[in-house]
C-alpha positions in Angstrom: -5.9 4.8 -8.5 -8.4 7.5 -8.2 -8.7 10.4 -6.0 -12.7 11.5 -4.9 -12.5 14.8 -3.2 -9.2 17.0 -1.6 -7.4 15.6 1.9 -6.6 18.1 4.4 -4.8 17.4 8.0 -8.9 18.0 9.9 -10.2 15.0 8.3 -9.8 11.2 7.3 -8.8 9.5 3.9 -11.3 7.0 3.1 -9.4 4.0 1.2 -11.2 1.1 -0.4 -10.3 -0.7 -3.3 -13.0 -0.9 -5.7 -15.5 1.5 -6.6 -18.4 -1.1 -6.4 -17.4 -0.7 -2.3 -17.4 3.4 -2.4 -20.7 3.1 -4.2 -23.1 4.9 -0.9 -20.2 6.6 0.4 -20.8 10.9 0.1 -18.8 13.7 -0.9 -17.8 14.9 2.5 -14.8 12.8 2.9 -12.2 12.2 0.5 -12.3 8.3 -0.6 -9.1 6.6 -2.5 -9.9 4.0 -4.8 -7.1 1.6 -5.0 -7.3 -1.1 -7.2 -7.6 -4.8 -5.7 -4.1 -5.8 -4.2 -1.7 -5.0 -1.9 0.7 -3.8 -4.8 -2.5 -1.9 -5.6 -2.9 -0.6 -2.4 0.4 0.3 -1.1 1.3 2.2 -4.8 -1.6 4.1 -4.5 -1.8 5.4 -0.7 2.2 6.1 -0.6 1.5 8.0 -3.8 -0.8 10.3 -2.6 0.8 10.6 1.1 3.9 11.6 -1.2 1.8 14.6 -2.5 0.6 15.7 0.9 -1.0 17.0 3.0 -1.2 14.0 5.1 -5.1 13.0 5.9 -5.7 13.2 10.2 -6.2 9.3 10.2 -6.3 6.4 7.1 -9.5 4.6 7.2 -9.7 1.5 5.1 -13.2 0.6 4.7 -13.9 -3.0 2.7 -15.0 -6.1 2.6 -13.5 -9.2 3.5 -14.5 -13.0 3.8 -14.9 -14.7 6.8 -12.4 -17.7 7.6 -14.6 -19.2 10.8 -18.5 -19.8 11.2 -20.4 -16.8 13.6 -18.5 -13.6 11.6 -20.5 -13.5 8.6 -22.5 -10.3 8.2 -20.7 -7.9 10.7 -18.7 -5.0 10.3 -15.3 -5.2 12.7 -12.5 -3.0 13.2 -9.1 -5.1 13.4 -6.7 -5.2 15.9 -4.1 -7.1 14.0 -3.2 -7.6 10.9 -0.9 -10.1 9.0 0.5 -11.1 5.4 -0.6 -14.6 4.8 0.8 -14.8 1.1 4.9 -14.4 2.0 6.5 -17.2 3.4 8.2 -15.4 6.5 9.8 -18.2 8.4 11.7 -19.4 5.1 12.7 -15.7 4.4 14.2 -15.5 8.1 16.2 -18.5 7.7 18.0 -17.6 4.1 18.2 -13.7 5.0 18.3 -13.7 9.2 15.4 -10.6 8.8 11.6 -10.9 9.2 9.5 -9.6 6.6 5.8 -9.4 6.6 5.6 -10.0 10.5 2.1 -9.1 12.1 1.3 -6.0 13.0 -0.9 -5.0 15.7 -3.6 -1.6 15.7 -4.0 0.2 18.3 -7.9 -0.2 18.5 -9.9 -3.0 17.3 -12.7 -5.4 18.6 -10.0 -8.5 18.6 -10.2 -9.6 15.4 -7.3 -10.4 13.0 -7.3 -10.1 9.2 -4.7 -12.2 6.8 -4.5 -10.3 3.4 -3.1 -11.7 0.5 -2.9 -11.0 -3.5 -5.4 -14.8 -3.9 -9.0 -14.5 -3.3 -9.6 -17.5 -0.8 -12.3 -19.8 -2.7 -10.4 -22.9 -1.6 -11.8 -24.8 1.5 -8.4 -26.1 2.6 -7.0 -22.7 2.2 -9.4 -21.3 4.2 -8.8 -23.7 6.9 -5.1 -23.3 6.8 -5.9 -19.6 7.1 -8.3 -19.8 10.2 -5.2 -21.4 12.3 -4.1 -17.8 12.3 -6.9 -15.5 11.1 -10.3 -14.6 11.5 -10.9 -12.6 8.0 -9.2 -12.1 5.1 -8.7 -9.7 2.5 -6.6 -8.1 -0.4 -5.5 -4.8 0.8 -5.0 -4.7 4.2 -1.6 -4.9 5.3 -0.1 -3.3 2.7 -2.2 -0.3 3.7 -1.6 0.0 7.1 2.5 -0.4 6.2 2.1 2.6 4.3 0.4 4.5 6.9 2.7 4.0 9.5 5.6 4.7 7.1 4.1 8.2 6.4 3.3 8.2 10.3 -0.6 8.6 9.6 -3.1 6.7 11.7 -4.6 4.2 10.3 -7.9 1.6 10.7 -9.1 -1.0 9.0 -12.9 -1.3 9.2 -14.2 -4.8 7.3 -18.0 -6.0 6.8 -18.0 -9.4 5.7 -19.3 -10.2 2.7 -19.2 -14.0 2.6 -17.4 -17.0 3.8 -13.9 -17.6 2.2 -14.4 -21.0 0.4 -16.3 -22.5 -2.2 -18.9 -20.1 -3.8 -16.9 -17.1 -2.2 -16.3 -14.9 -5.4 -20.4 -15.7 -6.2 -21.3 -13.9 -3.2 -19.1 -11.0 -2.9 -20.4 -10.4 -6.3 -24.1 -10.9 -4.6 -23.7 -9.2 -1.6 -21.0 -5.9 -2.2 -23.7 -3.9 -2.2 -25.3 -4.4 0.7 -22.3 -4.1 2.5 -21.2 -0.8 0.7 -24.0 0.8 1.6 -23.1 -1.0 5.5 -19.9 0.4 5.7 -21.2 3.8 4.5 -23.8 4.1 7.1 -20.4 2.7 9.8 -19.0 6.1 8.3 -21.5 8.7 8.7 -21.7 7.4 12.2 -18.2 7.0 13.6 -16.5 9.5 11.0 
């Protein structure tokens, strides 16, 4: 975990996980960098929302990997997000509780994300995936839980970076800058 710049209640936090994704973003806005993971994720933004002062909104900013054909390439705020690594239906049936049910955002061009601790390179996987997703990622729920525990806004803002599947962990490598320097620009103009 590491902390560029101070939070204050006027402004957004910035999260992304990695620095090679923060790499265009300025100094005006304080960015948390995570670590890859949701255990990653959700230690580090309930640490700092622990320290206050609580940020005006949560903003994740990443990259993810596109699950169907058409989506690669384009930056999307989700609308809902779910855990695709946690068996919920067995978890129901020996506790009679839900965990890791979907959540929904309050804005969001339609899109859902499944995030998970396993970077998707499998084609099967990434089929299985698509039944119920249109991205996927690493970080995602387990920020947005956090938020809305600490009652801050939050959004999730994903460029894609490749196709989940074979070759997948080639390309992010390939293409993370491109789409740092993407989300950056998605930023300066929205933020």
């Amino acid at each position: 975990m590491r902390l560029l710049g101070t939070i204050t209640p006027d402004r957004p936090l910035l999260v992304v996980a990695v620095r090679e994704e923060a790499a265009h973003l300025g100094e005006r806005l304080p960015v948390l960098l995570t670590g890859m993971g949701k255990i990653n994720a959700a230690a580090s933004l309930a640490t700092v929302l622990a320290r206050g002062p609580h940020p005006s909104e949560v903003v994740n900013l990443g990259t993810a990997g596109a699950l169907r054909p058409g989506l690669a390439g384009g930056t999307h705020e989700i609308a809902r997000v779910l855990q695709h690594d946690i068996d919920t239906p067995v978890l129901r049936e020996l506790t009679g509780r839900s965990y890791g049910e979907a959540i929904t955002l309050a804005d969001g061009d339609g899109l859902t994300l499944a995030t998970g601790d396993l970077f998707v390179s499998d084609p099967e996987a990434r089929d299985r995936l698509a039944r119920e997703a249109d991205l996927v990622d690493m970080e995602g729920y387990a920020l947005v839980t956090v938020a809305r525990g600490a009652g801050v806004p939050v959004r999730l803002v994903k460029h894609v970076s490749d196709e989940a599947g074979d070759g997948a962990a080639r390309t992010w490598r390939e293409s993370v800058d491109g789409c740092a320097k993407i989300l950056a620009a998605w930023a300066d103009d929205r933020l």
